[in-house]
C-alpha positions as CSV (number, residue, x, y, z in Angstrom):
1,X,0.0,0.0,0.0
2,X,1.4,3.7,-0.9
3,X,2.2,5.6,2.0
4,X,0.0,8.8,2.5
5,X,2.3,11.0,2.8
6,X,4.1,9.5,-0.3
7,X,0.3,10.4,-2.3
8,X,0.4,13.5,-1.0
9,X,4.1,14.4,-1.7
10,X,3.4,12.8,-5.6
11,X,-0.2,14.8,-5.8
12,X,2.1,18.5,-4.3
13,X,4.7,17.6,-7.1
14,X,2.1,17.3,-9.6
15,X,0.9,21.7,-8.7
16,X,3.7,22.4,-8.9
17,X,4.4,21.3,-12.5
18,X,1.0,22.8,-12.9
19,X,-1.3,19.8,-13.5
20,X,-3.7,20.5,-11.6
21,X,-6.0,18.0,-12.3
22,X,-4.0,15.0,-11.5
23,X,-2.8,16.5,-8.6
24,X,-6.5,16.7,-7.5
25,X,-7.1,13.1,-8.8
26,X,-4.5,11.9,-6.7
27,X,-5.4,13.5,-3.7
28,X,-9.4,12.6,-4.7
29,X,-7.9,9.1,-4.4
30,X,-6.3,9.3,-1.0
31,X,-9.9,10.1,0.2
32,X,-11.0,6.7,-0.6
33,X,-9.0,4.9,1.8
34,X,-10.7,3.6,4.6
35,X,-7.7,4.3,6.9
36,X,-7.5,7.9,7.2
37,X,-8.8,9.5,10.2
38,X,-10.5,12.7,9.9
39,X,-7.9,15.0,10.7
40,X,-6.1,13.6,7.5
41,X,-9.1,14.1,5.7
42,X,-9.8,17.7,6.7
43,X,-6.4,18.3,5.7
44,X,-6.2,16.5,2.2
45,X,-10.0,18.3,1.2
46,X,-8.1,22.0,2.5
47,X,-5.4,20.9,-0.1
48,X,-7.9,19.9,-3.0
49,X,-10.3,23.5,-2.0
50,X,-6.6,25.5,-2.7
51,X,-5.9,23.9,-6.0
52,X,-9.9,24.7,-7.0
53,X,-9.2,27.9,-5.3
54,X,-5.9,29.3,-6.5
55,X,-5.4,27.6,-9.6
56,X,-8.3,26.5,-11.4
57,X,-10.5,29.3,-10.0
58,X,-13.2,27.4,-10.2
59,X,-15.5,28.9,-6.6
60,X,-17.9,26.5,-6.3
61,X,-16.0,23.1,-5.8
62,X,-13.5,25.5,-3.7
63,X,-15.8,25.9,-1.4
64,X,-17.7,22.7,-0.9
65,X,-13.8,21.4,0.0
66,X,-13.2,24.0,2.6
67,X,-16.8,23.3,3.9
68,X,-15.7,19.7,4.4
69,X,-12.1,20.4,5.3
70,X,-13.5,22.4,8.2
71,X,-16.2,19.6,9.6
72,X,-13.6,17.1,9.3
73,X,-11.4,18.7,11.2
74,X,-13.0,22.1,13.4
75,X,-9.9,22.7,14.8
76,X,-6.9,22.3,12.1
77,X,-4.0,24.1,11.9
78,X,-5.3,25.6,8.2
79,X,-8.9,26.7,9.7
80,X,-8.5,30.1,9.6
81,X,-7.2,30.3,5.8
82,X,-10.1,27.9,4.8
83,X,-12.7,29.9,6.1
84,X,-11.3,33.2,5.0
85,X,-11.2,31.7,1.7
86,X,-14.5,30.1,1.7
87,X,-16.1,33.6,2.6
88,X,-13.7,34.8,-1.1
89,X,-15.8,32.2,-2.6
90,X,-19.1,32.9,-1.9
91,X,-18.6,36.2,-2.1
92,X,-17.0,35.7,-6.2
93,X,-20.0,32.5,-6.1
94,X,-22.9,36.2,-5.7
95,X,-23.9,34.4,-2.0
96,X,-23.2,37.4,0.2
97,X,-25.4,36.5,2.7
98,X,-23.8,33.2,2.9
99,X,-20.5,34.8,3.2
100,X,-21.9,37.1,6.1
101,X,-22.5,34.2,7.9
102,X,-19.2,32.4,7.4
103,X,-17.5,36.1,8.5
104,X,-20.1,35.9,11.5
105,X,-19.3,32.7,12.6
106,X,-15.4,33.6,12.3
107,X,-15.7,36.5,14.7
108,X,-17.5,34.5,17.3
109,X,-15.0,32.1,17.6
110,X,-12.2,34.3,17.2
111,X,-14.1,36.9,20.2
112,X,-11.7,37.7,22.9
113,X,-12.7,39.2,26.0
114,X,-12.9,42.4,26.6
115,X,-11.8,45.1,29.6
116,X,-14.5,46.3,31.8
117,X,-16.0,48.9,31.0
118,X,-15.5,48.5,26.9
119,X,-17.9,49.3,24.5
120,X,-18.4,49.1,21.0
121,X,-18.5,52.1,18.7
122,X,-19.0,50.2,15.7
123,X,-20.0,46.7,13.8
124,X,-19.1,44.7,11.1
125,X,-21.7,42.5,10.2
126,X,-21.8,40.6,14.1
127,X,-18.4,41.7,15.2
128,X,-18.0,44.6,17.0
129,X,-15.3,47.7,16.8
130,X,-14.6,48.5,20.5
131,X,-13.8,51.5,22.1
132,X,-10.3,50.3,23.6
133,X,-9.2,49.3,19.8
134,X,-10.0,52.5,18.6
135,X,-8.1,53.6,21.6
136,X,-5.3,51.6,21.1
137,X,-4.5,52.4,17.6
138,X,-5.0,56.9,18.4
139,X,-2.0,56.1,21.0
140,X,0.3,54.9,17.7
141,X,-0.2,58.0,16.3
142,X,1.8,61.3,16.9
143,X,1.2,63.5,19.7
144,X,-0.7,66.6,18.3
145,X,-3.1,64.2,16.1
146,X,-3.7,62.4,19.5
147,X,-4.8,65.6,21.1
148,X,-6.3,66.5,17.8
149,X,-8.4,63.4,18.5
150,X,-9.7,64.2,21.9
151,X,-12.5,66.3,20.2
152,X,-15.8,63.7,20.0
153,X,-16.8,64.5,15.9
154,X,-12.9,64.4,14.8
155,X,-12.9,60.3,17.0
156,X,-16.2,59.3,15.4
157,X,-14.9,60.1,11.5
158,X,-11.5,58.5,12.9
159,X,-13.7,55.5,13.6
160,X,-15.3,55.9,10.5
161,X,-11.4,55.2,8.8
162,X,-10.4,53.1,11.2
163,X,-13.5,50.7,9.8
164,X,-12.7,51.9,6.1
165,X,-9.3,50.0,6.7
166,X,-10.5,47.4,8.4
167,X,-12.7,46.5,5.6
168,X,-10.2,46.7,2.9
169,X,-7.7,44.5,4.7
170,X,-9.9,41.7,5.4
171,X,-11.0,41.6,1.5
172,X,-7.3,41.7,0.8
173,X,-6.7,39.4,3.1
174,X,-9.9,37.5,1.4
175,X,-8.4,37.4,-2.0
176,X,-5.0,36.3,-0.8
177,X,-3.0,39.4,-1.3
178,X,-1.2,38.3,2.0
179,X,0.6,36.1,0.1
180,X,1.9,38.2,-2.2
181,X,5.6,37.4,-2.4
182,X,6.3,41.5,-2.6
183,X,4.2,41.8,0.5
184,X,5.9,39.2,2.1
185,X,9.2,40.5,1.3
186,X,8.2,43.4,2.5
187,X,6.8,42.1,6.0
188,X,10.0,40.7,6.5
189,X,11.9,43.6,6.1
190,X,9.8,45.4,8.8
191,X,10.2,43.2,11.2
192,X,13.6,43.2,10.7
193,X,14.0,46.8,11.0
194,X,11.6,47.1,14.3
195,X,13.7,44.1,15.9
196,X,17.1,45.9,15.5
197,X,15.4,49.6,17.0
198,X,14.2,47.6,20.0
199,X,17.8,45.8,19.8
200,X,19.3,48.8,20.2
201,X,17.3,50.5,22.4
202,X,17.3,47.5,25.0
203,X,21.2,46.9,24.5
204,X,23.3,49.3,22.9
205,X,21.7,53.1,24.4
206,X,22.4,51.7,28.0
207,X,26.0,51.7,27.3
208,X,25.9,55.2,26.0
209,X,27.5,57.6,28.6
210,X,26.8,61.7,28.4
211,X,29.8,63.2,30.0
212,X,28.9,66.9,30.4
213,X,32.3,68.3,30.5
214,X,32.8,66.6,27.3
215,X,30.0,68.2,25.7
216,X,31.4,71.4,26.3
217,X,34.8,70.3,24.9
218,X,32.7,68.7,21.7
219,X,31.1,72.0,21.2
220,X,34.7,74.1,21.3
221,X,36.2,71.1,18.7
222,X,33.3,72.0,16.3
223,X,32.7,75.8,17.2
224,X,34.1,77.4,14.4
225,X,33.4,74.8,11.5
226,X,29.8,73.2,12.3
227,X,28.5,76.3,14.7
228,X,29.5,78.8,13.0
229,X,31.1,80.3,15.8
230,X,28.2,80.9,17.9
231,X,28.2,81.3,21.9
232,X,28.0,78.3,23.6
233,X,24.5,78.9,25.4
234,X,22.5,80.0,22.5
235,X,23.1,76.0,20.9
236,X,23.3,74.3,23.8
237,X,20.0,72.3,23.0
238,X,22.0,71.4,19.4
239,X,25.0,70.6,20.7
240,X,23.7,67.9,23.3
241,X,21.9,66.3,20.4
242,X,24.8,66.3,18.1
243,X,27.0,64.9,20.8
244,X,24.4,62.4,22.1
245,X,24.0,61.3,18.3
246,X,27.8,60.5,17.6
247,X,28.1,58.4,21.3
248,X,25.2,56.6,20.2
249,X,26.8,55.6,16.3
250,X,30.1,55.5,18.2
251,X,28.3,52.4,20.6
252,X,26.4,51.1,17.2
253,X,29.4,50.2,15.7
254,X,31.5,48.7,18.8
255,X,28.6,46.3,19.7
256,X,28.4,45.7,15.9
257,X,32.1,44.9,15.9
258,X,31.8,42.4,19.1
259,X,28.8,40.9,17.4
260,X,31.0,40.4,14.1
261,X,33.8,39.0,15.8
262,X,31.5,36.4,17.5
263,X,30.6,35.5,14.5
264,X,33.6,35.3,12.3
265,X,32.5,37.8,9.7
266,X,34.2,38.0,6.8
267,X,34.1,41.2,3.7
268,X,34.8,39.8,0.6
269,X,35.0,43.4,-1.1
270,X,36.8,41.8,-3.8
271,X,33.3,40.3,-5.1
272,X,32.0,43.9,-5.2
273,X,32.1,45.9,-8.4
């Protein structure tokens, strides 16, 4: 007897030569053995509703897979994508109040509790929009928007937005533009960047030192050329930030160094033309 995960290895080369139908034939035919449990099953009918899905576009079968990938198996790892892409479906399908359910049921399940005291300020289909979101995402934003904010009619249109977004990410999320390999790219790059600011904030500011007397001395090394001679009081505030900025790049690059040498970096600037 072929192994199952041997089928479903053969039916995963298959896509990705692009024949699609035999891929789906071969997973079809997994679904006839009698010794799968229904985890495997939920699984093997997510694969088949992503080939219908993504490849062939063809809606309906799509979504009579996901339908059954989800009752085999409520709680699979793949349960989110299958129902955000069964709501795609019968949205593309025309059966929007279908899809309103699916969404529905999705929010219930994904409900968290809330602080007390919350409440909501808005509603998508049966999911609310609470107050401490709303909240949440003003305190992201710069300081004089966030007072800007504290005035009732400018919140309410900010809500208005806030929903605005809210509905075109979950349609692009709906149509897959999450996997975009630009988007992805992307991502990745951002949380690269956010990781090495909180890096450096956790690890490499402590070790910077502000040595007032040396202030003053920076400030007399750069008087003439980068102050243009000016007294000493009148850019004090500049010269603090200046000096903070070069301790700071100054620590940067010896905890980079001690990082490289850890690591036995190497520059091959030879290879760079």
């Amino acid at each position: 007897t072929i192994d199952v995960e041997q089928s479903k290895k053969l039916a995963g080369e298959l896509r990705d030569n692009k024949l699609f139908r035999g891929a789906i034939d071969e997973y079809r035919a997994l679904l006839d053995r009698a010794d799968l449990d229904n985890a495997q099953r939920g699984n093997i009918c997510y694969l088949i509703g992503r080939i219908y899905y993504e490849d062939l576009r063809d809606y309906e079968n799509a979504a009579a897979f996901y339908v059954r990938a989800k009752q085999y198996d409520p709680n699979g790892s793949y349960t989110d994508d299958a129902s955000r892409n069964l709501v795609a479906c019968l949205e593309k399908l025309g059966h929007m109040v279908d899809a309103k359910r699916e969404l529905s049921a999705a929010a219930n399940l994904n409900a968290q509790p809330r602080p007390s005291g919350d409440v909501a300020v808005a509603k998508i289909g049966e999911e609310s929009i609470w107050l401490s979101d709303i909240d949440r995402q003003i305190q992201t934003l710069p300081p004089d928007v966030q007072k800007e904010l504290l005035n009732p009619e400018a919140k309410r249109n900010f809500v208005r937005e806030y929903v605005g977004m809210e509905l075109m990410y979950r349609a692009a999320k709906r149509e897959g533009y999450d996997r975009d390999p630009e988007i992805i790219q992307r991502e990745e790059q951002l949380v690269k960047n956010l990781l090495v600011q909180k890096y450096v904030v956790d690890k490499v500011m402590p070790e910077v030192r502000i040595d007032t007397a040396d202030v003053r001395n920076f400030y007399l090394a750069g008087k003439t050329e980068r102050y243009k001679g000016a007294p000493y009081d009148s850019v004090k505030a500049q010269v603090f930030l200046d000096y903070q900025n070069e301790k700071a790049q100054s620590a940067f690059s010896e905890y980079v160094n001690r990082l490289a040498a850890g690591e036995q970096v190497e520059f091959l600037d030879r290879n760079i033309r």
